[in-house]
mmCIF file as gemmi writes it, N, C-alpha and C atoms, coordinates in Angstrom:
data_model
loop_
_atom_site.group_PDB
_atom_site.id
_atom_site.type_symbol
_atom_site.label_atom_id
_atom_site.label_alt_id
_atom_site.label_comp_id
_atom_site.label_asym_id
_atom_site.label_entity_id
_atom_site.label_seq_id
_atom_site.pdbx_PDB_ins_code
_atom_site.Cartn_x
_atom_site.Cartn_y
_atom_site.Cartn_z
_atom_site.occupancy
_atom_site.B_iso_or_equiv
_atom_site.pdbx_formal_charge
_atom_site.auth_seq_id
_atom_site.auth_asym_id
_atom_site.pdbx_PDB_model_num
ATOM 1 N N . UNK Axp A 1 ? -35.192 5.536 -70.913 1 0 ? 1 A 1
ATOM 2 C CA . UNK Axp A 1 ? -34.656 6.536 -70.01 1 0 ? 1 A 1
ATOM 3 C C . UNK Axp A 1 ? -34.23 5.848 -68.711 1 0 ? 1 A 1
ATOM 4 N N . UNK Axp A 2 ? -33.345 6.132 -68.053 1 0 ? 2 A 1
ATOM 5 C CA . UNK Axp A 2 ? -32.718 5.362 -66.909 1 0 ? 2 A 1
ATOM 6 C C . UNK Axp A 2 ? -32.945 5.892 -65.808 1 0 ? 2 A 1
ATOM 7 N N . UNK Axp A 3 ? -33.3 4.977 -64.767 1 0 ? 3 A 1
ATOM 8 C CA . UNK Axp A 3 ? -34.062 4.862 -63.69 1 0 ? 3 A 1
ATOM 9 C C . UNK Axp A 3 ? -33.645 6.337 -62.926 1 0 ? 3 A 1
ATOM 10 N N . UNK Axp A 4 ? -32.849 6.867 -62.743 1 0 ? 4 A 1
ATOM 11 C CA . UNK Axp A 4 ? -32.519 8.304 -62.197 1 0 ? 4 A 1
ATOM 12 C C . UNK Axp A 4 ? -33.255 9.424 -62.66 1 0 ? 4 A 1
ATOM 13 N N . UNK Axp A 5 ? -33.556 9.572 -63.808 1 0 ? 5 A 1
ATOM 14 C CA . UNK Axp A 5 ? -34.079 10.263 -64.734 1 0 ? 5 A 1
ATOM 15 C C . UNK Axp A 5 ? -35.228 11.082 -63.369 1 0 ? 5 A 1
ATOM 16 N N . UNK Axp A 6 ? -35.469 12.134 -63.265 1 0 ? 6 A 1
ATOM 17 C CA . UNK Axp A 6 ? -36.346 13.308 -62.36 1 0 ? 6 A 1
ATOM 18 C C . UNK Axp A 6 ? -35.753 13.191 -61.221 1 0 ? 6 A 1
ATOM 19 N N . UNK Axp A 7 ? -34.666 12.695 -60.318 1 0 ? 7 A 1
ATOM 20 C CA . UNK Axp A 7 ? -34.623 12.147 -59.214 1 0 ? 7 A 1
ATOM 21 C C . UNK Axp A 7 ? -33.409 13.322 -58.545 1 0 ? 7 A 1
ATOM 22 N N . UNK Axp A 8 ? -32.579 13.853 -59.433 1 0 ? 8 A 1
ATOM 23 C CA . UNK Axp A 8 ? -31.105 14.704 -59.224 1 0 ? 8 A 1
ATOM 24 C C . UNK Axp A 8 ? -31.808 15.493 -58.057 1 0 ? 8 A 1
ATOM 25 N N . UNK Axp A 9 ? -32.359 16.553 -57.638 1 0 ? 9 A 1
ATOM 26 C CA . UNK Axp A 9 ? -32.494 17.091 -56.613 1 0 ? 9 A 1
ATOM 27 C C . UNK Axp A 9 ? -32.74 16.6 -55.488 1 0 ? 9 A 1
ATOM 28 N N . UNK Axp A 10 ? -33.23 15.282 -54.826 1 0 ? 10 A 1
ATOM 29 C CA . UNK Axp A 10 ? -33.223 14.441 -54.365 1 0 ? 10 A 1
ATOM 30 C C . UNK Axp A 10 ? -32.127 14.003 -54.352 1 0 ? 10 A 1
ATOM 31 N N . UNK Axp A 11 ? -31.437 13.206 -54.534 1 0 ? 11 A 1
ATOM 32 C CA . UNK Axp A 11 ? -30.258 12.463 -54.793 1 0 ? 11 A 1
ATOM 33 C C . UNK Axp A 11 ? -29.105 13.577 -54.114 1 0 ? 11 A 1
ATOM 34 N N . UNK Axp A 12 ? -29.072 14.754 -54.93 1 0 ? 12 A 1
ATOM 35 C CA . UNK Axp A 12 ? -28.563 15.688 -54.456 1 0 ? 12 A 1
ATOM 36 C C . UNK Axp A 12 ? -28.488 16.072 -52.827 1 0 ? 12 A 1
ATOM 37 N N . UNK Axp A 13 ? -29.466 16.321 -52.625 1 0 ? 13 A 1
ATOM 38 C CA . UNK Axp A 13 ? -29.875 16.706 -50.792 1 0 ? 13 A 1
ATOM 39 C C . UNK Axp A 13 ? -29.57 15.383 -50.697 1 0 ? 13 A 1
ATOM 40 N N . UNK Axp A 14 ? -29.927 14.106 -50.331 1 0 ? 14 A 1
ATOM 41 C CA . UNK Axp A 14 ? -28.707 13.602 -49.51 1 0 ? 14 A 1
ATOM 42 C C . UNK Axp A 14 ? -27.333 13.185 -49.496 1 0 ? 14 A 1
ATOM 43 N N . UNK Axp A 15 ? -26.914 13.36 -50.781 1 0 ? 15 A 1
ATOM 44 C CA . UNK Axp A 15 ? -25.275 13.403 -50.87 1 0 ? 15 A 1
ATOM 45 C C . UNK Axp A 15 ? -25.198 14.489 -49.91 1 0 ? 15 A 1
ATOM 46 N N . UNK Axp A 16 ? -25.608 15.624 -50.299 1 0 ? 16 A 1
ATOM 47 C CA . UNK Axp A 16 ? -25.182 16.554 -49.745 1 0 ? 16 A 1
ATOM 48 C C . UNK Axp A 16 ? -25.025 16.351 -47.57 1 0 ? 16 A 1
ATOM 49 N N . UNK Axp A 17 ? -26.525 15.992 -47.396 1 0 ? 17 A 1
ATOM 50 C CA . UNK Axp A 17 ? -26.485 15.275 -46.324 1 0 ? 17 A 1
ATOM 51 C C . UNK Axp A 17 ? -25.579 14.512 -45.491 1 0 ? 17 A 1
ATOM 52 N N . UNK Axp A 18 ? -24.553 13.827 -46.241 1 0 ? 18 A 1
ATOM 53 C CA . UNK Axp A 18 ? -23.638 12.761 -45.552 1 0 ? 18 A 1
ATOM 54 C C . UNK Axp A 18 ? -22.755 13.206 -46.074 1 0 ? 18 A 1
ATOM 55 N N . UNK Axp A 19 ? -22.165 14.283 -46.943 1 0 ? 19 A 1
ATOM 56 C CA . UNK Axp A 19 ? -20.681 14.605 -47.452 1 0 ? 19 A 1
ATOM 57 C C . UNK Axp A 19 ? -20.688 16.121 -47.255 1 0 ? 19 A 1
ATOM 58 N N . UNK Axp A 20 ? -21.687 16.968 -47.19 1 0 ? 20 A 1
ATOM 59 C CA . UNK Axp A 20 ? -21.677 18.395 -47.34 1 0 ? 20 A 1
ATOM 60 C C . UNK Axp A 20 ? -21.236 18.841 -48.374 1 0 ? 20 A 1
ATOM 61 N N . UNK Axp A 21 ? -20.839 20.143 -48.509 1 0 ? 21 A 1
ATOM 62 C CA . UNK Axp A 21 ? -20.252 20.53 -49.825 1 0 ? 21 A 1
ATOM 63 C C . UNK Axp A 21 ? -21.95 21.134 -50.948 1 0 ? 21 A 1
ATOM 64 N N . UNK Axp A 22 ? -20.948 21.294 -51.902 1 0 ? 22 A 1
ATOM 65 C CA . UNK Axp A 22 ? -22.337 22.199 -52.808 1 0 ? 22 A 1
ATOM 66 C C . UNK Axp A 22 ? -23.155 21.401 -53.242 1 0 ? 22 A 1
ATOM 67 N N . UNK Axp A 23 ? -24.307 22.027 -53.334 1 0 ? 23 A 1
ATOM 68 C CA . UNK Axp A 23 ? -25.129 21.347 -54.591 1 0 ? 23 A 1
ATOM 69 C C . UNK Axp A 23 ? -25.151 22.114 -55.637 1 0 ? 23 A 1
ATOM 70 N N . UNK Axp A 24 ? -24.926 21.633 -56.608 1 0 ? 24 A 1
ATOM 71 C CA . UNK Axp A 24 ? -24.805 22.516 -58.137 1 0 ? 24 A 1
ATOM 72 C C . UNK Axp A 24 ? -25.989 22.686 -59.073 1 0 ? 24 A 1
ATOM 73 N N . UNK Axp A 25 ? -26.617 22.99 -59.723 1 0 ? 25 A 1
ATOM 74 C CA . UNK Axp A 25 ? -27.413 23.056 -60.783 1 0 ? 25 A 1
ATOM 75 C C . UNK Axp A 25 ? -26.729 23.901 -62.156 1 0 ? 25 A 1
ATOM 76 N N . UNK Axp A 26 ? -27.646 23.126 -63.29 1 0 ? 26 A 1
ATOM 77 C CA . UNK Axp A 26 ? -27.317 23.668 -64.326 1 0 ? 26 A 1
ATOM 78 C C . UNK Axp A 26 ? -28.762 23.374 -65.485 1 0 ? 26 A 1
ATOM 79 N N . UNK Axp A 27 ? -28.575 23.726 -66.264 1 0 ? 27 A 1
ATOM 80 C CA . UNK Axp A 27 ? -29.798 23.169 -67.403 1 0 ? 27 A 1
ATOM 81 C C . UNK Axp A 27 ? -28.966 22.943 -68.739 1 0 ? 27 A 1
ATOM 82 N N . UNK Axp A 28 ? -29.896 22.395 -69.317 1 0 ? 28 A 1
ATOM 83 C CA . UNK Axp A 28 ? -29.024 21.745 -70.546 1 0 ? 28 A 1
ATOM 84 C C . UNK Axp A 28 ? -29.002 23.011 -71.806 1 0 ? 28 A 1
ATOM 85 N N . UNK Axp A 29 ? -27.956 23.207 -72.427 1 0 ? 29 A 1
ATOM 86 C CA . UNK Axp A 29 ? -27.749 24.237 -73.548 1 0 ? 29 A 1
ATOM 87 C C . UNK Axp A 29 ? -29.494 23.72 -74.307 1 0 ? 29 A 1
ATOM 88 N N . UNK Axp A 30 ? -29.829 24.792 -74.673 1 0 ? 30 A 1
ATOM 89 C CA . UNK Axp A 30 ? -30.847 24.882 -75.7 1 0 ? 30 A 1
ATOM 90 C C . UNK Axp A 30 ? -32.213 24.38 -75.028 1 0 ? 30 A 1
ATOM 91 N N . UNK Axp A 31 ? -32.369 24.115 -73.93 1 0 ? 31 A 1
ATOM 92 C CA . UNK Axp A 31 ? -33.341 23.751 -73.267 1 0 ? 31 A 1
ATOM 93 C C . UNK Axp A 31 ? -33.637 23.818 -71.994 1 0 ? 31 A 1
ATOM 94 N N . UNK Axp A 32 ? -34.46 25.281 -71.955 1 0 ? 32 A 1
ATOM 95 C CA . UNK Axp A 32 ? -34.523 25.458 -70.492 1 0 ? 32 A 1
ATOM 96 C C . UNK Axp A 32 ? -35.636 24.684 -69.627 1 0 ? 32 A 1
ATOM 97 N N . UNK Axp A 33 ? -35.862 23.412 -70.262 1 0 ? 33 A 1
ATOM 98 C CA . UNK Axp A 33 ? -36.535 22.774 -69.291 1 0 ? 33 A 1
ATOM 99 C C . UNK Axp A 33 ? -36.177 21.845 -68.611 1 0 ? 33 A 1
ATOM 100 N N . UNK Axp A 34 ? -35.078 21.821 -69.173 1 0 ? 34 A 1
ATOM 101 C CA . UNK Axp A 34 ? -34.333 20.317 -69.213 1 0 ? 34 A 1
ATOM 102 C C . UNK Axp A 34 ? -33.235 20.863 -67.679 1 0 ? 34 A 1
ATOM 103 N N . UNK Axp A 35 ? -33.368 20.756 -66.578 1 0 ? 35 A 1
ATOM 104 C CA . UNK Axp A 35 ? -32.27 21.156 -65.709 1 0 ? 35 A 1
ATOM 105 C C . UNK Axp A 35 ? -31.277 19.641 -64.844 1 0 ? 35 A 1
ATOM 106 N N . UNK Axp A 36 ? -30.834 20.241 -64.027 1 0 ? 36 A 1
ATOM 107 C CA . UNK Axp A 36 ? -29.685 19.444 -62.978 1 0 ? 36 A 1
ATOM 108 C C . UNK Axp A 36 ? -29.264 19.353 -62.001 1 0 ? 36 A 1
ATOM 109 N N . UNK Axp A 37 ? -28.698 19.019 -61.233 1 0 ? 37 A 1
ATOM 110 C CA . UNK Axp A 37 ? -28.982 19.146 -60.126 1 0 ? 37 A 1
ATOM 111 C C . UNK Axp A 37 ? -27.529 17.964 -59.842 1 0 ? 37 A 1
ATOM 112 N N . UNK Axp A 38 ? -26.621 18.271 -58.976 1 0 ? 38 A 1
ATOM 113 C CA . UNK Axp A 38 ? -25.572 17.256 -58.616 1 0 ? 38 A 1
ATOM 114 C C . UNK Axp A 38 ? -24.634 18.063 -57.442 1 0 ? 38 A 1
ATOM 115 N N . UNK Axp A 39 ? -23.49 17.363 -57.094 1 0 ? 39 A 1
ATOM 116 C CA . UNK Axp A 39 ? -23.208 17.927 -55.293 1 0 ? 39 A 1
ATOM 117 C C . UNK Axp A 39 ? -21.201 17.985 -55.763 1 0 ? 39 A 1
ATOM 118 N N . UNK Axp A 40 ? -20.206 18.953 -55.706 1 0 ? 40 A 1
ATOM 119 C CA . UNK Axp A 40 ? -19.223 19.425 -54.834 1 0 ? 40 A 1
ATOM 120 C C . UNK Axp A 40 ? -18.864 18.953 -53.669 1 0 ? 40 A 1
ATOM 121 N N . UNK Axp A 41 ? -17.86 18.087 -53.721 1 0 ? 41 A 1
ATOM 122 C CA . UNK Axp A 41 ? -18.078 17.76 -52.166 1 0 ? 41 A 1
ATOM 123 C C . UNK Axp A 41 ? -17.059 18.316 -51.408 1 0 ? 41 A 1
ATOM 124 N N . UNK Axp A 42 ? -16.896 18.419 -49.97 1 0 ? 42 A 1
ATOM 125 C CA . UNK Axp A 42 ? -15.365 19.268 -49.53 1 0 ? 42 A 1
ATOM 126 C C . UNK Axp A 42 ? -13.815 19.585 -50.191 1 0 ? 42 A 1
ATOM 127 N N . UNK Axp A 43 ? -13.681 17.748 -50.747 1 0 ? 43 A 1
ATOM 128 C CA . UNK Axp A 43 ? -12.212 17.335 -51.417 1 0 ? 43 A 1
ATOM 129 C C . UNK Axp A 43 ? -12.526 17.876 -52.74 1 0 ? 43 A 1
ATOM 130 N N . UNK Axp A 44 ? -13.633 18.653 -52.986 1 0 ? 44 A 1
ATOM 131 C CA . UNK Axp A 44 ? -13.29 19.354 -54.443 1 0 ? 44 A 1
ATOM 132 C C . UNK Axp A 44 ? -13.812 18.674 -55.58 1 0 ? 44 A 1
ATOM 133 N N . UNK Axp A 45 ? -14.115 17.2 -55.224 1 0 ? 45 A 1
ATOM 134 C CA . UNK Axp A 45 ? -14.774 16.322 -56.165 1 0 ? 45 A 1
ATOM 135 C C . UNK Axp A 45 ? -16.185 16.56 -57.026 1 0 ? 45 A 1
ATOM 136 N N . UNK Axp A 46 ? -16.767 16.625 -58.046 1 0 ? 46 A 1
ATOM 137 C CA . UNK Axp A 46 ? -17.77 16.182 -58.634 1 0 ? 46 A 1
ATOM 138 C C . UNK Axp A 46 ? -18.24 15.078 -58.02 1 0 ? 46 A 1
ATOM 139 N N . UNK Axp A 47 ? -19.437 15.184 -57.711 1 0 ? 47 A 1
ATOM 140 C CA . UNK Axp A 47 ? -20.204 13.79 -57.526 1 0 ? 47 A 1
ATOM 141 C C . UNK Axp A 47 ? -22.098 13.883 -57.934 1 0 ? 47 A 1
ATOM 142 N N . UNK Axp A 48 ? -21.954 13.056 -58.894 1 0 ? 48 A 1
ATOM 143 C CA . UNK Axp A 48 ? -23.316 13.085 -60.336 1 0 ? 48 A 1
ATOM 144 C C . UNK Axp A 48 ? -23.848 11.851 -60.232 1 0 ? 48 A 1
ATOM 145 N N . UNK Axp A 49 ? -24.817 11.278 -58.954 1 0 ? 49 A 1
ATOM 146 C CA . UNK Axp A 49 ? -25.16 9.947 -58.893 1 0 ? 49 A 1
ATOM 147 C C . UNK Axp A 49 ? -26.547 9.345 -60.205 1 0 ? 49 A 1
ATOM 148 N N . UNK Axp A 50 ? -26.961 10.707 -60.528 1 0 ? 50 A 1
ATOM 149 C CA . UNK Axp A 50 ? -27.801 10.722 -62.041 1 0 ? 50 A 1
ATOM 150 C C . UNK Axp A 50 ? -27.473 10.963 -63 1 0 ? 50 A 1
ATOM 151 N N . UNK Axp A 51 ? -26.39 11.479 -63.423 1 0 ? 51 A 1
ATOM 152 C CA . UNK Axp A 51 ? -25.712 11.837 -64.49 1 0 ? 51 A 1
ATOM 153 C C . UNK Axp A 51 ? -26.255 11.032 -65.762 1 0 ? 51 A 1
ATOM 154 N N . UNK Axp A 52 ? -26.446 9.899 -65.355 1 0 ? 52 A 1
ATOM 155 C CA . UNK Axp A 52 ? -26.834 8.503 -66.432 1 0 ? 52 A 1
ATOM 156 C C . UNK Axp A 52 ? -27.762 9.129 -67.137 1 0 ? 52 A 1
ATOM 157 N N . UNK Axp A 53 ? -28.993 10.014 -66.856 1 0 ? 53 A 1
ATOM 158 C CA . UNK Axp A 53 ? -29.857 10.515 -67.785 1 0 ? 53 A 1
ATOM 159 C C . UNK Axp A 53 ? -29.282 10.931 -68.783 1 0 ? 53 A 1
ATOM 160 N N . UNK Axp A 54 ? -28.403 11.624 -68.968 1 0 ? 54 A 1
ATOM 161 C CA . UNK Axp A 54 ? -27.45 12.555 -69.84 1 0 ? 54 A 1
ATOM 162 C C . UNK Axp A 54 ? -27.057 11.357 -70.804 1 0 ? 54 A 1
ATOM 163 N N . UNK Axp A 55 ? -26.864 12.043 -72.362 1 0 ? 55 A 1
ATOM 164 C CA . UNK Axp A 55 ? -25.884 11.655 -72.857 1 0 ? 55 A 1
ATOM 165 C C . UNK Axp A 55 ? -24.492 12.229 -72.918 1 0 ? 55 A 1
ATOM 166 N N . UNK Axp A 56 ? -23.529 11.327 -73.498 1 0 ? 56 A 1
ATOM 167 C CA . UNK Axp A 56 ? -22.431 11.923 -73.34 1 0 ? 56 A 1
ATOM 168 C C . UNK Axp A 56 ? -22.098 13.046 -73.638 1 0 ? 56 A 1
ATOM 169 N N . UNK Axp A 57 ? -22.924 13.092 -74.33 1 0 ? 57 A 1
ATOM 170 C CA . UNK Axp A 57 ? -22.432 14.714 -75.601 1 0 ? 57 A 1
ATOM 171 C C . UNK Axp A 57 ? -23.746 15.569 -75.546 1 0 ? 57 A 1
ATOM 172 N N . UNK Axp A 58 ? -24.452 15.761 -73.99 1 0 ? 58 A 1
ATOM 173 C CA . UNK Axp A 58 ? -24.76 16.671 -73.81 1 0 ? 58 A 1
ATOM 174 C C . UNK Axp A 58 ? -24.055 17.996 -72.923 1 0 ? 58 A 1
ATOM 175 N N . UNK Axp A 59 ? -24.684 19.119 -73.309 1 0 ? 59 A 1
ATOM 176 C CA . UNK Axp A 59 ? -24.039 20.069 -72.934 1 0 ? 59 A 1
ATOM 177 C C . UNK Axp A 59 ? -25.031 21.079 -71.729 1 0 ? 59 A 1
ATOM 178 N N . UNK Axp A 60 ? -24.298 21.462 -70.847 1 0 ? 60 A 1
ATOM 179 C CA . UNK Axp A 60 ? -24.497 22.062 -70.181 1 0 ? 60 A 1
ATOM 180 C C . UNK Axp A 60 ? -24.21 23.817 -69.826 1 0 ? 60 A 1
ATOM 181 N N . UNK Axp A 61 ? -25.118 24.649 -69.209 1 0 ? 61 A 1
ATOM 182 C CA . UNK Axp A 61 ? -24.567 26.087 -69.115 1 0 ? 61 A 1
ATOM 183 C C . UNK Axp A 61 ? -23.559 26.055 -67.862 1 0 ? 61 A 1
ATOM 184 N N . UNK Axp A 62 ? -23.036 27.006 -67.462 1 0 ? 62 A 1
ATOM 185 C CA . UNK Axp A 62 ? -22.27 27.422 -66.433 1 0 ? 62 A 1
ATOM 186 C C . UNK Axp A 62 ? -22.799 26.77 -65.666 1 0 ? 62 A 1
ATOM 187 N N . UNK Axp A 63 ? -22.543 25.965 -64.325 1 0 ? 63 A 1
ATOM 188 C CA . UNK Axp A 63 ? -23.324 25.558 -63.046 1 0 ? 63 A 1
ATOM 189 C C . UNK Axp A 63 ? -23.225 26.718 -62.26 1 0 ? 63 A 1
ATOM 190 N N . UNK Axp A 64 ? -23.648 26.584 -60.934 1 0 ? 64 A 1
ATOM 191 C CA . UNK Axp A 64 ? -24.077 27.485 -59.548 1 0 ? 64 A 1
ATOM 192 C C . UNK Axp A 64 ? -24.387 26.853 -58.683 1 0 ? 64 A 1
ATOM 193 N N . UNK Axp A 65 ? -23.983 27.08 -57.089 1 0 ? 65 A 1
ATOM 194 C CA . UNK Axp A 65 ? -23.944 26.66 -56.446 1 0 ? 65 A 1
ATOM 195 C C . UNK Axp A 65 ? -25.455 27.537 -55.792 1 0 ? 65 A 1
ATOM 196 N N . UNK Axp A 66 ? -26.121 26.555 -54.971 1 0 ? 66 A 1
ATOM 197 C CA . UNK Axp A 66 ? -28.123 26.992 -55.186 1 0 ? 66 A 1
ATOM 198 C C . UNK Axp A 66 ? -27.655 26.291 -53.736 1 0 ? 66 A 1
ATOM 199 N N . UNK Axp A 67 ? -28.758 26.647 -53.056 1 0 ? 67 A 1
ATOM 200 C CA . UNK Axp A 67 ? -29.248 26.437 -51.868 1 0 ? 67 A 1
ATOM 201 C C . UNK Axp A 67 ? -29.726 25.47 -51.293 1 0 ? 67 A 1
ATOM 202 N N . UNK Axp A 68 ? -30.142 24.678 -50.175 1 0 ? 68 A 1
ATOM 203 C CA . UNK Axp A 68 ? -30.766 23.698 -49.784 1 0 ? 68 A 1
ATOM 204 C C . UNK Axp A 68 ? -32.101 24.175 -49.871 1 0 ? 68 A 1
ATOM 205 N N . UNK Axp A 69 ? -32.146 25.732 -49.513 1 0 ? 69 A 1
ATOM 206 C CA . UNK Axp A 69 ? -33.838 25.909 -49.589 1 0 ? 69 A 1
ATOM 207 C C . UNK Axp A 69 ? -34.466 25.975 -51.183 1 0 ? 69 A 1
ATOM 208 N N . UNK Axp A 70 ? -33.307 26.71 -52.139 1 0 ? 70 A 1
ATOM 209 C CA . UNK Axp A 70 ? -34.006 26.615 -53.116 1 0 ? 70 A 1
ATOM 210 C C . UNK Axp A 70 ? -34.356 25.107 -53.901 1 0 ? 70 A 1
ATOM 211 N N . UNK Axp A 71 ? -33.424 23.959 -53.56 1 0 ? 71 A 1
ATOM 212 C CA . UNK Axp A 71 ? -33.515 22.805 -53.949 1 0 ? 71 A 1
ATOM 213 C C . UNK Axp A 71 ? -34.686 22.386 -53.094 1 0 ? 71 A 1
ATOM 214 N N . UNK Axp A 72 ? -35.354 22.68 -52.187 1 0 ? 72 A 1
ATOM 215 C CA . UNK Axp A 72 ? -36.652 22.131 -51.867 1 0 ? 72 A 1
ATOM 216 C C . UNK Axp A 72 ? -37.706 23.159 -52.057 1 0 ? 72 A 1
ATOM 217 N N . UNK Axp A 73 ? -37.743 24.003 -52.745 1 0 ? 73 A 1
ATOM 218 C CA . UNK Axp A 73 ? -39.169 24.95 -52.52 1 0 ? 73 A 1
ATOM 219 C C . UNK Axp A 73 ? -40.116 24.048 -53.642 1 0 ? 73 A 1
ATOM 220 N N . UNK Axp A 74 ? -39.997 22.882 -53.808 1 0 ? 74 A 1
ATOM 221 C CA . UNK Axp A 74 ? -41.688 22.219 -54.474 1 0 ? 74 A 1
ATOM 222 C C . UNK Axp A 74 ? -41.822 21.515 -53.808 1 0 ? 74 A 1
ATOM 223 N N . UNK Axp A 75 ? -43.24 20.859 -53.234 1 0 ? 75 A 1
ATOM 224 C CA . UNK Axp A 75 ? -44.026 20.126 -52.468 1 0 ? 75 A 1
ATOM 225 C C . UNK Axp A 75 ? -43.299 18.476 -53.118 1 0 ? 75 A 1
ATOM 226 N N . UNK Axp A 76 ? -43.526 18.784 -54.57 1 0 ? 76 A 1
ATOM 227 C CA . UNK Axp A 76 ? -43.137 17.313 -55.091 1 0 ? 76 A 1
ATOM 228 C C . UNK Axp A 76 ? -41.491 17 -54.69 1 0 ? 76 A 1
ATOM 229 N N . UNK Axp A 77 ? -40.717 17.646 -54.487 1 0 ? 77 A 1
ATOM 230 C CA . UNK Axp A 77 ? -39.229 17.438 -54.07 1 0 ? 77 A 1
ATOM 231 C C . UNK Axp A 77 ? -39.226 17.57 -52.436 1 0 ? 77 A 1
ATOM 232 N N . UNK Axp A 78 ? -40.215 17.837 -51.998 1 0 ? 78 A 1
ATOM 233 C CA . UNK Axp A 78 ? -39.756 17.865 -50.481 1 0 ? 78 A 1
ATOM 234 C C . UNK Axp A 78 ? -40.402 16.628 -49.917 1 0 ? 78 A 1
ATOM 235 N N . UNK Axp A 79 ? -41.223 15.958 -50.723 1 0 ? 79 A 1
ATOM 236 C CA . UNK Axp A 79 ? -41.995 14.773 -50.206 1 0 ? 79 A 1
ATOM 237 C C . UNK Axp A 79 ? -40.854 13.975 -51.058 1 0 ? 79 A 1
ATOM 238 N N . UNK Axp A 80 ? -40.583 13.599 -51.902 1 0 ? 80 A 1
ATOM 239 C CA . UNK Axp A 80 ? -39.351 12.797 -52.599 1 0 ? 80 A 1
ATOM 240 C C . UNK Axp A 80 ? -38.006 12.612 -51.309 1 0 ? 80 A 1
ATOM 241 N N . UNK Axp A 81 ? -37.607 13.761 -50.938 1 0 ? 81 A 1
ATOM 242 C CA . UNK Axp A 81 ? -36.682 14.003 -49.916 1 0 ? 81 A 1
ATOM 243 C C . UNK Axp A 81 ? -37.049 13.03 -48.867 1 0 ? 81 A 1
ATOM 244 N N . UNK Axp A 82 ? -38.083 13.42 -48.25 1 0 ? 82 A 1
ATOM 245 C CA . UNK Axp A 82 ? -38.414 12.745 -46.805 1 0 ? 82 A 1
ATOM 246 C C . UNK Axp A 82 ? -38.629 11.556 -47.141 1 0 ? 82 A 1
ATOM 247 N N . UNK Axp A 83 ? -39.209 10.879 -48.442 1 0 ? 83 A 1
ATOM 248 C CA . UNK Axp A 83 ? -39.277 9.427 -48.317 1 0 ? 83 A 1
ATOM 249 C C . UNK Axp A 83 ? -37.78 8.931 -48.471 1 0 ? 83 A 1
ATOM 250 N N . UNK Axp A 84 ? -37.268 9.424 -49.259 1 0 ? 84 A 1
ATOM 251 C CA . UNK Axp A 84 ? -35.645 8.837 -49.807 1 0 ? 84 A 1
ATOM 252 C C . UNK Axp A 84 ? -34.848 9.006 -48.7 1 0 ? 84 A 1
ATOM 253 N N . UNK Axp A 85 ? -34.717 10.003 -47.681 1 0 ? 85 A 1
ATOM 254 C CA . UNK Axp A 85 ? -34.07 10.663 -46.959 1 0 ? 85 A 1
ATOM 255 C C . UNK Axp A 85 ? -34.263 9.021 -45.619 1 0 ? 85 A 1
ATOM 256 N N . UNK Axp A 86 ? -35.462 9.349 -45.604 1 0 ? 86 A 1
ATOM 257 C CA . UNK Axp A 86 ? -35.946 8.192 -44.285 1 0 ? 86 A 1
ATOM 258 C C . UNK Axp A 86 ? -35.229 7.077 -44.455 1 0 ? 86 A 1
ATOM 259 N N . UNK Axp A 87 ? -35.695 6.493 -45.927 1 0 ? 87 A 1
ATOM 260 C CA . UNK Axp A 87 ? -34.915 5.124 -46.281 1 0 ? 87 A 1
ATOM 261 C C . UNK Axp A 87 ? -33.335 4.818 -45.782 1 0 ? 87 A 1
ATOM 262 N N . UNK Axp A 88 ? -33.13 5.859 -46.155 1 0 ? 88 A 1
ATOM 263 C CA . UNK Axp A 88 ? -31.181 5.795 -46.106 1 0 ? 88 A 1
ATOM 264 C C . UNK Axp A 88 ? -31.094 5.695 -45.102 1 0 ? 88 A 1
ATOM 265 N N . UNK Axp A 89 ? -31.689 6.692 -44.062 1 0 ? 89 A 1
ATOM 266 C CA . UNK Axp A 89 ? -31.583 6.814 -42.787 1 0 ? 89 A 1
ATOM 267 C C . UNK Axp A 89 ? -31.726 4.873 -42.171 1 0 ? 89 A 1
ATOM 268 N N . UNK Axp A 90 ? -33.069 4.24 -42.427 1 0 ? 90 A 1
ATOM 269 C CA . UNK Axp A 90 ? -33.068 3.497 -42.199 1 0 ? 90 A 1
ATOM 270 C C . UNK Axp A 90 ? -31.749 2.282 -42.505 1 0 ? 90 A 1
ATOM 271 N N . UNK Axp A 91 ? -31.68 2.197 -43.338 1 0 ? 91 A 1
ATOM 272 C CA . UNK Axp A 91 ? -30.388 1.845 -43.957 1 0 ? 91 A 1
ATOM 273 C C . UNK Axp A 91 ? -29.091 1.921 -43.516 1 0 ? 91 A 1
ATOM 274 N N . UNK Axp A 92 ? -28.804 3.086 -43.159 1 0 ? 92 A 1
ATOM 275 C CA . UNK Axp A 92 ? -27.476 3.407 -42.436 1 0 ? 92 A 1
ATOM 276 C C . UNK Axp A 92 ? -27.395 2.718 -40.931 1 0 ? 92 A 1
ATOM 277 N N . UNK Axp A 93 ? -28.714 2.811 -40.492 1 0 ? 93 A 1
ATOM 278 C CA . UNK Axp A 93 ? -28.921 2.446 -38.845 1 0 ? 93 A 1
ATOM 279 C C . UNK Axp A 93 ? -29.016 0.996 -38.592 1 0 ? 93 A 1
ATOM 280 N N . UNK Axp A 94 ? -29.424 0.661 -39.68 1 0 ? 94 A 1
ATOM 281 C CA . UNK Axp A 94 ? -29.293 -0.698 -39.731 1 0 ? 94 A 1
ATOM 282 C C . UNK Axp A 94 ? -30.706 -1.518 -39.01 1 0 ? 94 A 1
């Protein structure tokens, strides 16, 4: 399984962070456990920095555009956020 694999809501909030635009979710046909999480950005673009979990020829339901709050209401994604979030931060600032 490739290193992205649990990470899309995360990943998500900070694309979203430095480009704005939606965050999308979806879950995979036939498995509602299996969900997603990826970002819309202003220019209209798709942008799926986890996508890699997926195979090609999986399928997805309708997406929706979901919230920043609902993409953080678990403890385990809001602590994921702030560590990942910090890093970049650090990163960007140099």
């Amino acid at each position: 399984m490739p290193d992205s694999a649990g990470h899309c809501r995360v990943v998500a909030l900070i694309v979203n962070d430095h480009f704005g635009g939606e965050i999308l979710y979806s879950h995979v046909v036939g498995n509602l456990k299996w969900d997603h999480y990826w970002n819309k950005i202003p220019s209209g673009k798709d942008v799926d920095l986890t996508g890699d979990q997926f195979s090609k020829d999986t399928k997805f339901v309708k997406s929706r555009a979901v919230s920043r709050r609902q993409v953080l209401s678990s403890r385990r994604t809001q602590r994921g956020y702030k560590l990942l979030s910090g890093k970049v931060k650090r990163l960007i600032s140099g």
